[in-house]
PyMOL CGO cylinders between C-alpha atoms (Angstrom):
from pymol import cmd
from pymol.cgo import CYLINDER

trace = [
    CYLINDER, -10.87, -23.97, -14.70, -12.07, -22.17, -11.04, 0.3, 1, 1, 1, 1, 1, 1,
    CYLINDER, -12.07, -22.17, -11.04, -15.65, -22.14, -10.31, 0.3, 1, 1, 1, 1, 1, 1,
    CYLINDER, -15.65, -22.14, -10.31, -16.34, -18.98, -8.87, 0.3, 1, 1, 1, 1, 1, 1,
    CYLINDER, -16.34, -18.98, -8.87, -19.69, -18.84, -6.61, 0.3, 1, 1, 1, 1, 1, 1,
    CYLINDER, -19.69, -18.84, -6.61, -22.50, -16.44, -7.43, 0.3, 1, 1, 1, 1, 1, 1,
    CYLINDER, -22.50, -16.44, -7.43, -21.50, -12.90, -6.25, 0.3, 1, 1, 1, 1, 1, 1,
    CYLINDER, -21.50, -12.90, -6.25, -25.46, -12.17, -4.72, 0.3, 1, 1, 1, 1, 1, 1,
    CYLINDER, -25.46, -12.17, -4.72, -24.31, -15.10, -2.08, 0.3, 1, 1, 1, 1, 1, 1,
    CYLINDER, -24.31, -15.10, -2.08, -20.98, -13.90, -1.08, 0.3, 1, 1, 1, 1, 1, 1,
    CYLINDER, -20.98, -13.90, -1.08, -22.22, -11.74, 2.20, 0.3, 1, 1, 1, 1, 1, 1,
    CYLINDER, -22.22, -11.74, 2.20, -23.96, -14.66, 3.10, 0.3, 1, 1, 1, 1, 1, 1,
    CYLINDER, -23.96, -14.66, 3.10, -20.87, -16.57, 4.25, 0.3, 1, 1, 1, 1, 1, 1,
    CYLINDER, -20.87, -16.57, 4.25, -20.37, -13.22, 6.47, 0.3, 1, 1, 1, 1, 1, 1,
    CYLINDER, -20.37, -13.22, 6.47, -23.75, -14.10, 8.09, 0.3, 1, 1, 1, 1, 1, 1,
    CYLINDER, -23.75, -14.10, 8.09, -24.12, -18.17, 8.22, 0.3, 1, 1, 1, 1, 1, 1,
    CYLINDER, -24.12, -18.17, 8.22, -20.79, -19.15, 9.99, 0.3, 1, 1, 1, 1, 1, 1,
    CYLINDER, -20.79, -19.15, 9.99, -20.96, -20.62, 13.31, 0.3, 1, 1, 1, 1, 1, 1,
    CYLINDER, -20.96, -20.62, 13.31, -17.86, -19.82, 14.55, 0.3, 1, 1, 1, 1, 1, 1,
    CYLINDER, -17.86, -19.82, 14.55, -14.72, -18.09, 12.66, 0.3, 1, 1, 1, 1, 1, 1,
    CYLINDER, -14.72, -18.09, 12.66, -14.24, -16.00, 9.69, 0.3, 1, 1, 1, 1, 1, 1,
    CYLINDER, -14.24, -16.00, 9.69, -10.85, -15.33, 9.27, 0.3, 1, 1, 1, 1, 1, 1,
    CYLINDER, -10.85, -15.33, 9.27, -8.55, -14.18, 5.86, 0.3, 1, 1, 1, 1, 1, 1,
    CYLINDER, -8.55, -14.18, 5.86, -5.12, -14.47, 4.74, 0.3, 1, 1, 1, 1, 1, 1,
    CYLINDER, -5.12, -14.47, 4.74, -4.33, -10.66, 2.86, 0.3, 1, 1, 1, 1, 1, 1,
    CYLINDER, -4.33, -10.66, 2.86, -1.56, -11.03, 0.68, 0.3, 1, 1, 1, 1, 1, 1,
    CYLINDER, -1.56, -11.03, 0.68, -1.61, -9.01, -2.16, 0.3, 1, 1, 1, 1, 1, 1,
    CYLINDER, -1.61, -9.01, -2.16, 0.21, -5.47, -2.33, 0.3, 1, 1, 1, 1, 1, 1,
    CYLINDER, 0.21, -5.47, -2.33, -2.87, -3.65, -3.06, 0.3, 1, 1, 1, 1, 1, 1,
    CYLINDER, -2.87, -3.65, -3.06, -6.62, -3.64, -3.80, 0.3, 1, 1, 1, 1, 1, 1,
    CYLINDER, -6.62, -3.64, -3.80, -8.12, -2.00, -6.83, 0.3, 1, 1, 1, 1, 1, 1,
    CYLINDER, -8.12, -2.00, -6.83, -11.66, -1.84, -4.57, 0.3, 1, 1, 1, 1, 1, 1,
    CYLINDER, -11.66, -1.84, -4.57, -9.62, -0.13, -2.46, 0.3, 1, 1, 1, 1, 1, 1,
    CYLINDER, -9.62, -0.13, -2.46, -7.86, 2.35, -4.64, 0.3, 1, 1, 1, 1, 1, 1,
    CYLINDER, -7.86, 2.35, -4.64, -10.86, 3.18, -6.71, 0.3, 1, 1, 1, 1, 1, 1,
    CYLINDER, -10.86, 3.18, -6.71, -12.82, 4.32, -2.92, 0.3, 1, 1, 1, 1, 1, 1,
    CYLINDER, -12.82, 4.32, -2.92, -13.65, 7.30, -2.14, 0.3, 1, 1, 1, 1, 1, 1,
    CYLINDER, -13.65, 7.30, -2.14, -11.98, 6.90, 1.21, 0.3, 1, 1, 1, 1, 1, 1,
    CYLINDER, -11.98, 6.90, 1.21, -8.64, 5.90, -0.07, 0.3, 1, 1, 1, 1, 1, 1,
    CYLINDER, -8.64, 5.90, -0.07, -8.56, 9.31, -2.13, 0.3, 1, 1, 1, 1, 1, 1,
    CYLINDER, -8.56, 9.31, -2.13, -8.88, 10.70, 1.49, 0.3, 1, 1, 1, 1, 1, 1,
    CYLINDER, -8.88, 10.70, 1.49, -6.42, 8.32, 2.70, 0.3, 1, 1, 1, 1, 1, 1,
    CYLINDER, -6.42, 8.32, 2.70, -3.90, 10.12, -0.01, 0.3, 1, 1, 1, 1, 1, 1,
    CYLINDER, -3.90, 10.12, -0.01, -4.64, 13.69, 0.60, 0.3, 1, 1, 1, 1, 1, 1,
    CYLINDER, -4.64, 13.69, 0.60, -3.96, 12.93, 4.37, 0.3, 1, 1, 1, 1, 1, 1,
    CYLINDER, -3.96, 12.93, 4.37, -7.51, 13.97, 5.52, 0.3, 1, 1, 1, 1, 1, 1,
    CYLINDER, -7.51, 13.97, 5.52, -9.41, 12.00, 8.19, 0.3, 1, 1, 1, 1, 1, 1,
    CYLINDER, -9.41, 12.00, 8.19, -10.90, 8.80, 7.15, 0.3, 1, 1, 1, 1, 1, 1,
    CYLINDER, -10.90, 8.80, 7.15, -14.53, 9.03, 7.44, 0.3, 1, 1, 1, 1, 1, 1,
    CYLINDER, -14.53, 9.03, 7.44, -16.26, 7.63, 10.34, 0.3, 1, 1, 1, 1, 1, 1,
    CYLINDER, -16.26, 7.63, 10.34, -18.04, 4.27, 8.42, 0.3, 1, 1, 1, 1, 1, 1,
    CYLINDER, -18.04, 4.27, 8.42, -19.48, 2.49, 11.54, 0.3, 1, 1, 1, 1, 1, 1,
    CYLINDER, -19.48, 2.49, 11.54, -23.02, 2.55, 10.18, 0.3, 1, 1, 1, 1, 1, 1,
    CYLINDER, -23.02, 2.55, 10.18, -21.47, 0.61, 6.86, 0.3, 1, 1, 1, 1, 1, 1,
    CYLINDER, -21.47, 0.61, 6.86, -22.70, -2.78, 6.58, 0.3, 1, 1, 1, 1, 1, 1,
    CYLINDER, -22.70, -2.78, 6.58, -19.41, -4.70, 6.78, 0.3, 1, 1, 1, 1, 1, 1,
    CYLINDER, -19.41, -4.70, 6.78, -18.89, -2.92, 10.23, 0.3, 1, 1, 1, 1, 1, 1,
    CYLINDER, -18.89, -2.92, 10.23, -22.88, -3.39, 11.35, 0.3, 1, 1, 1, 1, 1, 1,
    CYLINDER, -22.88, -3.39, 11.35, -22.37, -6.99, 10.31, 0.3, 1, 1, 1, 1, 1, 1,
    CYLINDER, -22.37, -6.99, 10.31, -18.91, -7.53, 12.23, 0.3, 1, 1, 1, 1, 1, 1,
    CYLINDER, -18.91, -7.53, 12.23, -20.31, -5.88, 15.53, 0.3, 1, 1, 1, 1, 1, 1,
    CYLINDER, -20.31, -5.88, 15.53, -23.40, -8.54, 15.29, 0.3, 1, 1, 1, 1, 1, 1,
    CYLINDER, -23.40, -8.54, 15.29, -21.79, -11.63, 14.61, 0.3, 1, 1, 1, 1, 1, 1,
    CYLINDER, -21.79, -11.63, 14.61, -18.95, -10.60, 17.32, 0.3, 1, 1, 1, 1, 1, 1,
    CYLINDER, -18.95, -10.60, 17.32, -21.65, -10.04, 19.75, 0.3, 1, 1, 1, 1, 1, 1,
    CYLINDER, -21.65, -10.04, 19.75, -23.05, -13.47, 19.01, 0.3, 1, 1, 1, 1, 1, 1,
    CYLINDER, -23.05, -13.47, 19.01, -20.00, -14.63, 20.34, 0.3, 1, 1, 1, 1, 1, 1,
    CYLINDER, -20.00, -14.63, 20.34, -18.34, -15.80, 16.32, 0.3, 1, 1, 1, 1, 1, 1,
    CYLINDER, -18.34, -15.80, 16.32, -14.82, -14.63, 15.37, 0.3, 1, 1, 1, 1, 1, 1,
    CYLINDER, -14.82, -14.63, 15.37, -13.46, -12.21, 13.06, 0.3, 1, 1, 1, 1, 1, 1,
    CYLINDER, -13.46, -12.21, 13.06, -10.02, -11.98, 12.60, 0.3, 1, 1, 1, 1, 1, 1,
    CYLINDER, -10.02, -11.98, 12.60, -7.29, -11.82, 9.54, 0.3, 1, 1, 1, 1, 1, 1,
    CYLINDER, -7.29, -11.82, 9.54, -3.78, -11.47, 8.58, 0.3, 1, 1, 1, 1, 1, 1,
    CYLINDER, -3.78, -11.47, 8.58, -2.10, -8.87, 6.50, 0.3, 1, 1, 1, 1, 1, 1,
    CYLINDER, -2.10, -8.87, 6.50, 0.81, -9.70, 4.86, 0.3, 1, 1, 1, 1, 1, 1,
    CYLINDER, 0.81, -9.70, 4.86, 3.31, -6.33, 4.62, 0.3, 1, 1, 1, 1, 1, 1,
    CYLINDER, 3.31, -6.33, 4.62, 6.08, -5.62, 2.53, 0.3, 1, 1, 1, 1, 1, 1,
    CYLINDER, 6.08, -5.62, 2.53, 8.65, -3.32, 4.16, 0.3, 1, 1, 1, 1, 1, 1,
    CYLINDER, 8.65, -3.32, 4.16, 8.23, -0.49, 3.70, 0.3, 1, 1, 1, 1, 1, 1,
    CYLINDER, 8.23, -0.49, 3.70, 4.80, -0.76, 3.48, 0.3, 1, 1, 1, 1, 1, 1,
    CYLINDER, 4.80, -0.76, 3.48, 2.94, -0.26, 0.05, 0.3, 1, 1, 1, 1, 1, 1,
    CYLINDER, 2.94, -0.26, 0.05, 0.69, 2.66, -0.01, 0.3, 1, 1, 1, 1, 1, 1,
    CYLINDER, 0.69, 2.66, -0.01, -2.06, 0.20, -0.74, 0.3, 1, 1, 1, 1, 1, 1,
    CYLINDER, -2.06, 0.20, -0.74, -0.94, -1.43, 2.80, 0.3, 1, 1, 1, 1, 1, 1,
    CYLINDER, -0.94, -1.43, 2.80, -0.04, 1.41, 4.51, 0.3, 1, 1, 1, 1, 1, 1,
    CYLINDER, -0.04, 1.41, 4.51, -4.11, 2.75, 3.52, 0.3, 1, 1, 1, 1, 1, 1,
    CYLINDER, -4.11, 2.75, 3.52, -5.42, -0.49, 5.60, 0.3, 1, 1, 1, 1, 1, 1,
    CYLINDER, -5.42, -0.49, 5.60, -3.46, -0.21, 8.01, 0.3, 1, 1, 1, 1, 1, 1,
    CYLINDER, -3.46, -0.21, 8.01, -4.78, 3.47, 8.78, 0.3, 1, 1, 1, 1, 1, 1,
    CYLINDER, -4.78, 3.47, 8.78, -8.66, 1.99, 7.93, 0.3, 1, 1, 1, 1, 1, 1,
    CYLINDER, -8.66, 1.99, 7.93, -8.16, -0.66, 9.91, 0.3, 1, 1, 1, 1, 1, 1,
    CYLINDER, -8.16, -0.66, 9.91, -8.69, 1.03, 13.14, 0.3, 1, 1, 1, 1, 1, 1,
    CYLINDER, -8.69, 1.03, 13.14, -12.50, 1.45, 12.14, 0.3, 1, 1, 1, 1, 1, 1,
    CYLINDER, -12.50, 1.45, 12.14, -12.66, -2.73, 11.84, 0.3, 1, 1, 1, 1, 1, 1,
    CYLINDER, -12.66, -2.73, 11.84, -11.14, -3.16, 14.69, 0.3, 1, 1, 1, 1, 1, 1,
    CYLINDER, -11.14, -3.16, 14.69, -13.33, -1.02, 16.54, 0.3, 1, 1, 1, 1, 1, 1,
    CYLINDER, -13.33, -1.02, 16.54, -16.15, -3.11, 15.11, 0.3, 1, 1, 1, 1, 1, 1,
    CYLINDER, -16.15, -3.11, 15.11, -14.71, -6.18, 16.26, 0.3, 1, 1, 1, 1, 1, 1,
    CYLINDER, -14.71, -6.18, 16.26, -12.30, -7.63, 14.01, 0.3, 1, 1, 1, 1, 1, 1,
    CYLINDER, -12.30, -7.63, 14.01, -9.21, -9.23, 15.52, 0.3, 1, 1, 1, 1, 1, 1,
    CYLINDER, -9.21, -9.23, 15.52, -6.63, -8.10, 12.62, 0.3, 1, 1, 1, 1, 1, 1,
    CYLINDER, -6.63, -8.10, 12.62, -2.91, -8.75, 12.84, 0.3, 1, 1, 1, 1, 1, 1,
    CYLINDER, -2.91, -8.75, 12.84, 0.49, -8.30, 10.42, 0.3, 1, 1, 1, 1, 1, 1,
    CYLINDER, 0.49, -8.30, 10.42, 2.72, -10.09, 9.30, 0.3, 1, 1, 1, 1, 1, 1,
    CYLINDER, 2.72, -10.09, 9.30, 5.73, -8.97, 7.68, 0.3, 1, 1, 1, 1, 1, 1,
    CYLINDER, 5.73, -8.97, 7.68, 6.28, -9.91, 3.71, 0.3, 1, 1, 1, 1, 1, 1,
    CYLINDER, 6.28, -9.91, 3.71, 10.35, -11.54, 4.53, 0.3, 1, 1, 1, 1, 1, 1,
    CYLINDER, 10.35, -11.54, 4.53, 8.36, -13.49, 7.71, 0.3, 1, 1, 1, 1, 1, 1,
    CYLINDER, 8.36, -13.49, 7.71, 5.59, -15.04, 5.87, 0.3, 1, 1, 1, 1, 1, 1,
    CYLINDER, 5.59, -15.04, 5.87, 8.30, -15.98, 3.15, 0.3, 1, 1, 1, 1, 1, 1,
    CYLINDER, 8.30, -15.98, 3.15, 10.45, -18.15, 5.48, 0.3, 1, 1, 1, 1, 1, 1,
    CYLINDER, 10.45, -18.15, 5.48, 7.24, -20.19, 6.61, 0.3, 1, 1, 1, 1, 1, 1,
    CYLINDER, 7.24, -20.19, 6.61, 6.50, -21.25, 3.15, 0.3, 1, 1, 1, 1, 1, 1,
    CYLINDER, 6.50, -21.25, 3.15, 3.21, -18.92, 3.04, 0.3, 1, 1, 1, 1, 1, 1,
    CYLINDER, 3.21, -18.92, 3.04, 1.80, -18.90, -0.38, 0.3, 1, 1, 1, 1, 1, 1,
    CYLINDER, 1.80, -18.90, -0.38, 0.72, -15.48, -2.27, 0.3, 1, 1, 1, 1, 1, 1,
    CYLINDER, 0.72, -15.48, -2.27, -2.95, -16.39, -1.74, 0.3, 1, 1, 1, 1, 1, 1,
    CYLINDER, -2.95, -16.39, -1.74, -6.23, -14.52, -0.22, 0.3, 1, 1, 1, 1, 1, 1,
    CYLINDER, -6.23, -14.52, -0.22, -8.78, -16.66, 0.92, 0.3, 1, 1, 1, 1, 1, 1,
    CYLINDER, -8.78, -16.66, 0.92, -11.70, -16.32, 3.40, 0.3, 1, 1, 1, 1, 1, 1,
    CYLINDER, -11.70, -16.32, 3.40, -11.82, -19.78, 5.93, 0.3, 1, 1, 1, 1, 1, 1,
    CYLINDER, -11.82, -19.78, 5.93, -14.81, -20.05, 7.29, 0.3, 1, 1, 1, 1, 1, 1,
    CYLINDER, -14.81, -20.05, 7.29, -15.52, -22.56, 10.61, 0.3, 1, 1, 1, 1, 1, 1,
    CYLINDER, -15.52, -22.56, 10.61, -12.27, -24.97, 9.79, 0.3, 1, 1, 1, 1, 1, 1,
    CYLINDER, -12.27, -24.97, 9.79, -14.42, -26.55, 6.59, 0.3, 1, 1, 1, 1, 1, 1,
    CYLINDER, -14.42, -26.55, 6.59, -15.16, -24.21, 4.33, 0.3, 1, 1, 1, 1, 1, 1,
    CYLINDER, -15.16, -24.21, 4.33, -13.04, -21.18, 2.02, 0.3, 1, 1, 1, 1, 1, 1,
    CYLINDER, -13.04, -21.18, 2.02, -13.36, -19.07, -0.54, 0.3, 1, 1, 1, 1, 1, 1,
    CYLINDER, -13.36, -19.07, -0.54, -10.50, -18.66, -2.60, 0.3, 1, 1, 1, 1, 1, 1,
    CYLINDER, -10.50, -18.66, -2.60, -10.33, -14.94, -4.03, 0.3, 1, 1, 1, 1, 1, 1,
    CYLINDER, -10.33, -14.94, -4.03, -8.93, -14.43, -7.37, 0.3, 1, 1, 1, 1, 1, 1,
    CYLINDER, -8.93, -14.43, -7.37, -7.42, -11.53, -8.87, 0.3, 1, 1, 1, 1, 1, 1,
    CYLINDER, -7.42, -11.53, -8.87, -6.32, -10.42, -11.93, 0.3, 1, 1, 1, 1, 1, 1,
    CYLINDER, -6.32, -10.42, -11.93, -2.91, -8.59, -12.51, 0.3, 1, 1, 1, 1, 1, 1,
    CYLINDER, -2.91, -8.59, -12.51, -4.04, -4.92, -11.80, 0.3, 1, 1, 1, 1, 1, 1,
    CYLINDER, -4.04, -4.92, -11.80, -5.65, -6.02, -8.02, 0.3, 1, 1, 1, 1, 1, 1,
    CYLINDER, -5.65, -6.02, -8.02, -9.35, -6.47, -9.47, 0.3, 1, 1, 1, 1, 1, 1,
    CYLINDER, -9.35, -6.47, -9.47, -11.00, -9.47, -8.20, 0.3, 1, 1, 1, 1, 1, 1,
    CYLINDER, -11.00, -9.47, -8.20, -12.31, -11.77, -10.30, 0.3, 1, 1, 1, 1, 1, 1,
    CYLINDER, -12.31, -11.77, -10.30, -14.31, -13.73, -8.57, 0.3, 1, 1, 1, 1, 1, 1,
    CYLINDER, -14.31, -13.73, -8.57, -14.61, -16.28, -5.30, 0.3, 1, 1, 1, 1, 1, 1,
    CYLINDER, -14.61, -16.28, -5.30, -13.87, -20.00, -5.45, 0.3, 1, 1, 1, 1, 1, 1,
    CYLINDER, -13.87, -20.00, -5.45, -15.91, -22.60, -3.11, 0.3, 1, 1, 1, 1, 1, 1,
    CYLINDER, -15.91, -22.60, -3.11, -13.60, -24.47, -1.78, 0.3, 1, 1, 1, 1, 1, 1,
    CYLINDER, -13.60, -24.47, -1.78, -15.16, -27.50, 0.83, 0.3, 1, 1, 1, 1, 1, 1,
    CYLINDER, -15.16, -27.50, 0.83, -12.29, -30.39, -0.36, 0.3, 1, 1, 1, 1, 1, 1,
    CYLINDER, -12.29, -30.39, -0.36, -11.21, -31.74, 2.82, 0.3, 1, 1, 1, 1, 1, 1,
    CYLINDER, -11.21, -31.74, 2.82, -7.43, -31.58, 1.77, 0.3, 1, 1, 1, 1, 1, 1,
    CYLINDER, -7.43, -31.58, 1.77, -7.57, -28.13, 0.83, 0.3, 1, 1, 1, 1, 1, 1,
    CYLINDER, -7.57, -28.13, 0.83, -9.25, -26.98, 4.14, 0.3, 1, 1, 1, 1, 1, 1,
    CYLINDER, -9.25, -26.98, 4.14, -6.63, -28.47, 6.05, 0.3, 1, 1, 1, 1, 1, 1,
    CYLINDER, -6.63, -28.47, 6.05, -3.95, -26.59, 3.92, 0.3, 1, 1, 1, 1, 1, 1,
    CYLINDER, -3.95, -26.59, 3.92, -5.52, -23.38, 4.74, 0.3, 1, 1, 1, 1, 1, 1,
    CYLINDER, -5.52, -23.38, 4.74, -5.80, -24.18, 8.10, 0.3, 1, 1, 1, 1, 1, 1,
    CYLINDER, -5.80, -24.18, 8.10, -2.42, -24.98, 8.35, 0.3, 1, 1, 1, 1, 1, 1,
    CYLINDER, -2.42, -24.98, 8.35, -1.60, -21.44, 6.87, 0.3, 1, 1, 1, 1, 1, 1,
    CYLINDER, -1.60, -21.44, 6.87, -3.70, -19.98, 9.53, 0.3, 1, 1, 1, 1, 1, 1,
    CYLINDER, -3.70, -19.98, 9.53, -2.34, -21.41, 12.23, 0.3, 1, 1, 1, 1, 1, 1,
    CYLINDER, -2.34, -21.41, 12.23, 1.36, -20.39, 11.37, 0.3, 1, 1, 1, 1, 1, 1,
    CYLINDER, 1.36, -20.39, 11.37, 0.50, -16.55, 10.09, 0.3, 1, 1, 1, 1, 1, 1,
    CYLINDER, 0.50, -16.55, 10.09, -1.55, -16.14, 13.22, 0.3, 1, 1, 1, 1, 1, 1,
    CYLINDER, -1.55, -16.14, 13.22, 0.90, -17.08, 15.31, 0.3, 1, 1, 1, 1, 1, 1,
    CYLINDER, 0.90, -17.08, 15.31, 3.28, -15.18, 14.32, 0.3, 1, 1, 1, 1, 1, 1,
    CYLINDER, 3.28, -15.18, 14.32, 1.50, -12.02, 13.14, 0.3, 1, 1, 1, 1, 1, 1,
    CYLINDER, 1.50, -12.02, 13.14, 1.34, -9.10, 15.51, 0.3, 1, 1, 1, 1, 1, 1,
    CYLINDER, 1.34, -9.10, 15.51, -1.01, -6.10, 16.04, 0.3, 1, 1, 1, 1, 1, 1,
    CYLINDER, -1.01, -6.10, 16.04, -1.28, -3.07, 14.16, 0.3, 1, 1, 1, 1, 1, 1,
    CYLINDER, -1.28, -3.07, 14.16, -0.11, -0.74, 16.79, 0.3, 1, 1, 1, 1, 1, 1,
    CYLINDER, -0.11, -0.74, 16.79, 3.28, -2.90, 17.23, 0.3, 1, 1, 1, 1, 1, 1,
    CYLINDER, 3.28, -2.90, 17.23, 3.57, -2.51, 13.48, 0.3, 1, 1, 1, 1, 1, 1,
    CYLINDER, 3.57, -2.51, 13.48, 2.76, 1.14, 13.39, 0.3, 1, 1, 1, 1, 1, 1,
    CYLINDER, 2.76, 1.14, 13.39, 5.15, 1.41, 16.53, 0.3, 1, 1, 1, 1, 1, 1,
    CYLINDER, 5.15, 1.41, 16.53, 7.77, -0.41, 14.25, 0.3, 1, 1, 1, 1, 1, 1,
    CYLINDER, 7.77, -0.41, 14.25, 7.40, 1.90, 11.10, 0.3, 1, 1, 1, 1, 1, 1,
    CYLINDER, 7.40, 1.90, 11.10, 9.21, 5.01, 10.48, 0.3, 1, 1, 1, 1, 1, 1,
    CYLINDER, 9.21, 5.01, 10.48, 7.49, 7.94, 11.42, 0.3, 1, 1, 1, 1, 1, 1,
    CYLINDER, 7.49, 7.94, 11.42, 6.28, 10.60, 8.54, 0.3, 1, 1, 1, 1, 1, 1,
    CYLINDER, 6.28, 10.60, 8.54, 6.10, 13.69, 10.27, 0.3, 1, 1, 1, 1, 1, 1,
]
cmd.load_cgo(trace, "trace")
């Protein structure tokens, strides 16, 4: 049975790294997403609001400028979902804040062996494991500090990161809608 951590402490991993945060994204979709007021925007092809003064994005900017990491990977099916294709438009707004995110394509992450998995690494020795249930709601966040593990997901770092690419090669790659 997972041990998920209390939910009141989960921003505080955001805060008390030294170094990196980074995330694996693998899942098709996000019902946080979906159930946003900015992915109903996102559908109706209106502007996405401008959500710099957000706390996610206040956080990023601070911990960036104390000189700590943010970066993930999205894994994308092709074509895109519309759950992927939404972060891929909002992620020009964490980017701007300071996150490093890159792509990597569904078929790619398949032939390294990737697993379907989202976790949060944190500094090289610590994770949390997110869990979700079959309709994209997450269920909670697993601890994870077992030495074994950590090197796993470092492993899985190292190989989506190197050979993810940016979201403007991906957008450059994608069909366009117009």
């Amino acid at each position: 049975m997972v041990t998920y951590i209390d939910e009141a402490t989960f921003g505080d991993y955001f805060r008390d790294f030294q170094y990196t945060a980074w995330r694996l994204e693998s899942r098709r979709g996000y019902a946080s997403d979906r159930a946003s007021e900015k992915y109903q925007r996102f559908l109706a092809g209106q502007p996405l609001p401008d959500d710099r003064h957000r706390p996610w994005r206040v956080n990023v900017r601070e911990q960036v400028r104390q000189g700590k990491w943010f970066a993930r990977v999205r894994i994308l099916d092709s074509p895109p979902t519309e759950g992927q294709r939404y972060l891929l438009t909002s992620a020009a707004s964490n980017i701007a804040s300071g996150e490093d995110i890159r792509n990597l394509w569904r078929a790619d992450a398949e032939k390294l062996g990737l697993p379907a998995v989202d976790f949060w690494l944190f500094d090289s020795r610590r994770a949390l494991v997110l869990h979700f249930d079959q309709d994209d709601e997450l269920l909670g966040s697993e601890l994870v500090e077992d030495p074994a593990r950590i090197v796993e997901f470092c492993q899985i770092r190292d190989a989506a990161w190197h050979h993810a690419i940016r979201r403007d090669d991906v957008l450059r790659q994608l069909p366009s809608t117009a």
